[in-house]
LODRENPA-773648 format. One record per residue (C-alpha): residue number from 1; residue in one letter; chain; x, y, z. Coordinates in steps of 0.25 Angstrom, whole numbers, plus 5000, padded with zeros to 4 digits. Layout:
N
{r NUM; 'A'; 'A'; {X; Y; Z}}
...
***
This chain:
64
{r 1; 'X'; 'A'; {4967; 5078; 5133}}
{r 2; 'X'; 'A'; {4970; 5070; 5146}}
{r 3; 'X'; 'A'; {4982; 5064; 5149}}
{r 4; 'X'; 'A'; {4977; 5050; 5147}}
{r 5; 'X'; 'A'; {4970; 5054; 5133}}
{r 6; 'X'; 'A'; {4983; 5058; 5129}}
{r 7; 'X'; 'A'; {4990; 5045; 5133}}
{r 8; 'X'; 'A'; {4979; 5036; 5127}}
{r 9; 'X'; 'A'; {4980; 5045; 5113}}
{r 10; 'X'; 'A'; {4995; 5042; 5113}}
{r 11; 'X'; 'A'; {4994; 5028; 5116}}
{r 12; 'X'; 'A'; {4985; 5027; 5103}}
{r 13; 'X'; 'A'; {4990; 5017; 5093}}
{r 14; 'X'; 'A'; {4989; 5018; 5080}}
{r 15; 'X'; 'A'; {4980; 5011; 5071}}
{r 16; 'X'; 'A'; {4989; 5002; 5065}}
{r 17; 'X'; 'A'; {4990; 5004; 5048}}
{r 18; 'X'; 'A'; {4982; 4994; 5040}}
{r 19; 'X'; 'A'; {4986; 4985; 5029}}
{r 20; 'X'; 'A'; {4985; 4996; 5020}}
{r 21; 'X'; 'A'; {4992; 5007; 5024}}
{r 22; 'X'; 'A'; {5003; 4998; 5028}}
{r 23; 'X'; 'A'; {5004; 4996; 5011}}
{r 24; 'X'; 'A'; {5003; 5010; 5009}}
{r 25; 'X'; 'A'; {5013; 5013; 5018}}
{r 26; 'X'; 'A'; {5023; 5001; 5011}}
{r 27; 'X'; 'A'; {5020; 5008; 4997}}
{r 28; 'X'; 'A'; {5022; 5021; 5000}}
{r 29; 'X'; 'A'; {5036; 5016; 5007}}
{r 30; 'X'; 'A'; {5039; 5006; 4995}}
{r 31; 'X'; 'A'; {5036; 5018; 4984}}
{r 32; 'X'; 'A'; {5045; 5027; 4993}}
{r 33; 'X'; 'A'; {5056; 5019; 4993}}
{r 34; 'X'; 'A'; {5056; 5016; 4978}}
{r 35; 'X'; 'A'; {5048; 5027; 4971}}
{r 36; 'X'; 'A'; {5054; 5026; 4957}}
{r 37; 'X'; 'A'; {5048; 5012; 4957}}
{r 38; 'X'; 'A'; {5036; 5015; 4960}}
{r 39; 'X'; 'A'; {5032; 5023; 4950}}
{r 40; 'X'; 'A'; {5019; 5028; 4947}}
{r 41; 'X'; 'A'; {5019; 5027; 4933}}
{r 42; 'X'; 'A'; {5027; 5013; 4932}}
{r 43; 'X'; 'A'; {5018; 5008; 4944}}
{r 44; 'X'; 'A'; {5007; 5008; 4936}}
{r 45; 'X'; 'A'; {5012; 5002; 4925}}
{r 46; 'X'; 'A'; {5017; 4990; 4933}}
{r 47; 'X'; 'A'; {5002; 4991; 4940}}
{r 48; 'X'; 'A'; {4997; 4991; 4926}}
{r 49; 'X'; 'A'; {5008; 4979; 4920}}
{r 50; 'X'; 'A'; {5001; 4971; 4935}}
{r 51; 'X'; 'A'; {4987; 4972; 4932}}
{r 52; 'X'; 'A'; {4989; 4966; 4919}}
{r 53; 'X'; 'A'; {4997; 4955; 4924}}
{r 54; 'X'; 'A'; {4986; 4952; 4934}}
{r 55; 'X'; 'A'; {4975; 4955; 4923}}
{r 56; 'X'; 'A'; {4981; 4944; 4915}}
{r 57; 'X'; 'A'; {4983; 4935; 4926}}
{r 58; 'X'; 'A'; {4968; 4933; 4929}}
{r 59; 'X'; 'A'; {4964; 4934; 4915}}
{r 60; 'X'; 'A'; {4973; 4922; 4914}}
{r 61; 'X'; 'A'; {4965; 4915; 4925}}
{r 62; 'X'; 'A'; {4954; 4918; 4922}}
{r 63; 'X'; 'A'; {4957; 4912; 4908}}
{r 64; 'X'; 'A'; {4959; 4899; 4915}}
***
């Protein structure tokens, strides 16, 4: 590798993170700093107790 190549490589800059990994990156920190909370077994009930708020919400609107 020539000098230059070298210096090119190192000036390199990093492809910056998408939107996507920046939430990863949050939920991994967030379950981290309060792993009790997060729970696999209560998550899913509170995911399960969520989508049947939701599903009765739009049942509601689609009523009216």
């Amino acid at each position: 590798m020539t000098e230059n190549e070298h210096n090119t490589s190192r000036n390199r800059k990093r492809k910056p993170l998408t939107l996507h990994d920046k939430w990863r990156i949050d939920g991994e920190l967030i379950r981290k700093s309060d792993p009790e909370y997060y729970d696999s077994e209560q998550s899913k009930k509170d995911f399960k107790a969520n989508l049947e708020k939701i599903q009765k919400i739009l049942q509601k609107n689609k009523e009216q």
